[in-house]
N, C-alpha and C positions, 0 to 999 in steps of 0.2 A: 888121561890116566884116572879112573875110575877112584872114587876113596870107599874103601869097605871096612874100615875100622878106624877108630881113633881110641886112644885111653892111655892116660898118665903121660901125655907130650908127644906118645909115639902116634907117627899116622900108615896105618896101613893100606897102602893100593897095588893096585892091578895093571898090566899094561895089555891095551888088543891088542893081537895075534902076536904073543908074546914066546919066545924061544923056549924051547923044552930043556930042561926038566921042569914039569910044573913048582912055581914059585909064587911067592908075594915080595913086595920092598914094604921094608920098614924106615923109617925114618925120624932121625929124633934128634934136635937139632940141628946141628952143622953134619952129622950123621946119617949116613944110609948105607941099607944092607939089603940085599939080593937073599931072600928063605928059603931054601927046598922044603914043598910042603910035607914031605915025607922024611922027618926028623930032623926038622928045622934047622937044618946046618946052612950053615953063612955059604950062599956059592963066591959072591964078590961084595967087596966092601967090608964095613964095620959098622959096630954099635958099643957104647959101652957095657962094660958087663952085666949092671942090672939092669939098664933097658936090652939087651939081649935075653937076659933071664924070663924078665915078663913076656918079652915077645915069643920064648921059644913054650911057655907054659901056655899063654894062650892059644897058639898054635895047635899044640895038643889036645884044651880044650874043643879046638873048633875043626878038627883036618877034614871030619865031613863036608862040612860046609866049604872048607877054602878048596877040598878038590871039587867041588859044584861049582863053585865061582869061578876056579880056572877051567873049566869045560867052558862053561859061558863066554867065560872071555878071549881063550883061543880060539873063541870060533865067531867072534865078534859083536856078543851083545850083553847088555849089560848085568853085574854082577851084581847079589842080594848083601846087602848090608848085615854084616855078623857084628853081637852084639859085643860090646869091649869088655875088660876084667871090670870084675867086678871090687 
């Protein structure tokens, strides 16, 4: 599972040929949560609400890039490194 972001504890990756709807997993701590990259709603799992918060603002920042990187990686190669908040 690819890592395409990391920032403020959270670590964002990818899984190949990963189920539809396109997504990312966040993860922070003992925490992890399943993204729709298209208005960052939680599909499965949790986060706490501020690393939720950051993760769904970054998201936003970046939805170009994570829907390229999920093309890339539903179709099995590797995805580009987006950069974390700042």
């Amino acid at each position: 599972m690819p890592r395409v972001s990391f920032f403020y504890g959270i670590v964002i990756t990818m899984y190949f040929y990963d189920h539809q709807p396109p997504h990312f997993h966040a993860q922070y701590a003992e925490y992890h949560a399943a993204i729709a990259i298209d208005g960052a709603k939680v599909l499965v799992g949790e986060l706490p609400g501020r690393a939720l918060k950051l993760v769904a603002e970054w998201a936003a920042l970046h939805r170009e890039e994570l829907e390229a990187d999920w093309e890339r990686v539903y179709g099995g190669t590797m995805p580009e490194s987006i950069d974390p908040l700042p």
